[in-house]
C-alpha positions, 0 to 999 in steps of 0.5 A: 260049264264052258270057259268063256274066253270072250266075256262083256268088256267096256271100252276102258278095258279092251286092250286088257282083254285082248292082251290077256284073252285072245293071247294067253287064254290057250297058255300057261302064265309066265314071268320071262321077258320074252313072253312077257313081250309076247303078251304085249297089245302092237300098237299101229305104225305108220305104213306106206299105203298103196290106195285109200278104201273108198266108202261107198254107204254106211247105215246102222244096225240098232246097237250092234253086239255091243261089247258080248260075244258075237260072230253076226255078220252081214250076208248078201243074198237076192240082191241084199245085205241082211244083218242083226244087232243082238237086242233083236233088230234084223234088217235088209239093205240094198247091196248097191246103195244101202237104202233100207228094204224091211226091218223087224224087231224079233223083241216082238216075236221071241218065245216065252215074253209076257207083256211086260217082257216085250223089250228084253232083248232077244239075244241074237248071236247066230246068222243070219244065213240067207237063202232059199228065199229065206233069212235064218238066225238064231239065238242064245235062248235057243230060238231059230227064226225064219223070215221071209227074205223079201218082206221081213215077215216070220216065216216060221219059229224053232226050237234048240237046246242051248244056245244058237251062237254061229250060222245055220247051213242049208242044202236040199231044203234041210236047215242045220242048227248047230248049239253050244249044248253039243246038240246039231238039230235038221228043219225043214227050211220051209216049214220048220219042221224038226226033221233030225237031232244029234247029240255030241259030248262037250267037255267040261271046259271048253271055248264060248265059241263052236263050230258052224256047220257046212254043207256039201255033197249030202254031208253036213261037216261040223267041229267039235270041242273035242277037237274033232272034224266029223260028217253026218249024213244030211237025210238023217243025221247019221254019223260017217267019218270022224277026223281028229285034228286037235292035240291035247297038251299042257298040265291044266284042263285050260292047256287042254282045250282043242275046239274046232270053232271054225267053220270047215272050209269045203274046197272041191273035194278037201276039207280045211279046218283048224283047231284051237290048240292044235293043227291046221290040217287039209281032210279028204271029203270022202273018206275022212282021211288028214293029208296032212297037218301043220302046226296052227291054233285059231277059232277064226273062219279061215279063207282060200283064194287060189292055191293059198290058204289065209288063217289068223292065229290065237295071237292076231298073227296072219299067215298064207299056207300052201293048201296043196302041202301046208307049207307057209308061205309067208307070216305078218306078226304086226298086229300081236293081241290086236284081237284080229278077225279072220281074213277075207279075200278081195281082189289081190289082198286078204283083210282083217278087221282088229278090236280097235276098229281098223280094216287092214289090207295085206297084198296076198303075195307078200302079206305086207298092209298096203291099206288101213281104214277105220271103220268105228272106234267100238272094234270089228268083231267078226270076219268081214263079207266080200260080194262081188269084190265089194267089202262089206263089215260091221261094228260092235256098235252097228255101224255097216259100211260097204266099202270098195278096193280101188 
């Protein structure tokens, strides 16, 4: 059975967990002061902000996530930002003003619901992804929804063994479902129909979160909880390629946890991934092999602009890594156990979101926070969406706010 290192919290006892799960839960327990100081939740100093973020709508997405596990985030597609709180609500927005398109409840539609089961929550954890004129999420019940992107309407409902917890990819009119079971499942986007499955061992301990797939150049590129990057062909599912980036190490089974549970990074013709106990490492898309690896351990997405790769560690520490040699370019330590999301790039600056529900701008040069808004006291839980160089981030409770850099 797998560790799950982000349990329901209330909010009286969140800077407990993010102290002792997001920082320790990798590591062995230790009495020196100098760990003990490692553990500690950095609380926020004043800074010189360069400019105010500017609010441009907010709206809300029924009662968000709440306290569980969660990696929802808000998509844009066709002019649109498709969303989902966890009880079932899903919901289209308009980019530009927030004005509400559709909304279903898939509480209506879930599998399995006798009549008096009709408002148990549908579990919602993975998506939504948008496209082919199609929204995809998925569920912890291991139920995969499609919906039509304009009106809302189900479009067509599948199947999974296990639960649903992260994105679903698409390429060629074939939807990739990858479950917590170890099982990565192909649809037809269109119809639903089941096209290939394959099965990967998952070890007896692992993390609550897993790798969303990405696709590219007819290859579907997956982590795995064995701290392996692999590439399965996209027609059939047939296996290519398989690259270890995780270093197993310590005494206890829980020191030995390696999950790749951040989505690879496919950039031109390398692949960028890291594991939870182990490396960051660079990967060619081709052949498989690791061009280099650098010393990194995260679960977050990471994010690229230029030359430079953004990467939030176990810790909540920032840093910029040269993606051409791995070489650091500079590491912002501020926001210690704050239980940070991954980064996302907008103009000049990377942002992270923390638990406490602050956005934080860091200047891409220097990695200094030139900026802060808070966007709701239930915390930011997952990577912020930028389109078109606006940001766009939800909070646990549903709060959505799109937000504009000056």
């Amino acid at each position: 059975m797998g560790l799950n290192v982000v349990l329901k919290t209330t909010a009286f006892n969140k800077k407990l967990l993010a102290a002792l799960l997001l920082s320790t839960g990798l590591m062995a327990c230790s009495s020196t002061d100098e760990e003990d100081e490692s553990e500690k939740v950095a609380e926020l100093v004043e800074i010189q902000e360069q400019f105010e973020p500017e609010v441009l709508w907010d709206s809300s997405v029924g009662s968000g996530v709440e306290d569980y596990f969660s990696r929802i985030k808000p998509v844009s597609a066709y002019g649109k930002i498709f969303s989902a709180s966890r009880e079932g609500e899903v919901v289209a927005l308009d980019s530009a003003s927030g004005d509400q398109a559709w909304e279903i409840d898939l509480r209506d539609v879930a599998q399995d619901r006798g009549f008096f089961e009709s408002s148990r929550s549908a579990l919602l954890a993975g998506g939504p992804a948008a496209g082919m004129n199609k929204v995809f999420i998925g569920s912890e019940n291991g139920e995969v929804f499609a919906l039509d992107a304009e009106t809302g309407e189900l479009a067509w409902q599948g199947d999974i063994k296990g639960e649903v917890i992260v994105a679903p990819a698409f390429d060629s009119n074939t939807l990739v479902v990858n479950s917590a079971s170890g099982v990565m499942k192909a649809f037809n986007a269109t119809t639903g129909e089941d096209l290939w499955q394959i099965e990967q061992e998952v070890p007896p301990l692992s993390l609550r979160g897993i790798s969303a797939p990405a696709v590219a150049s007819g290859g579907v590129v997956v982590g795995s909880a064995s701290g392996e990057v692999g590439v399965f062909l996209l027609e059939q599912g047939q296996q290519g390629w398989v690259a270890e980036i995780g270093e197993s190490s310590g005494s206890t089974e829980l020191e030995r946890v390696v999950d790749v549970d951040s989505t690879p990074l496919i950039f031109g013709d390398k692949i960028y991934s890291v594991s939870s106990n182990g490396n960051l490492a660079a990967i060619d898309l081709r052949s498989g092999r690791i061009l280099w690896k650098r010393q990194y351990s995260s679960y977050r997405q990471l994010a690229i602009s230029g030359n430079t790769l953004f990467l939030t560690n176990i810790r909540g520490h920032v840093y910029a890594i040269d993606r051409i040699n791995g070489l650091e370019r500079w590491s912002n330590l501020s926001l210690n156990n704050r239980g940070v999301t991954g980064p996302a790039t907008v103009g000049n600056y990377v942002v992270v979101g923390d638990f406490e529900g602050y956005l934080h701008w860091l200047d891409q040069d220097t990695g200094e926070i030139v900026a802060r808004h808070h966007v709701d006291g239930s915390g930011i839980h997952a990577t912020p969406t930028v389109v078109e160089d606006i940001l766009f981030s939800q909070a646990r409770d549903g709060e959505l706010q799109a937000i504009k850099t000056p």
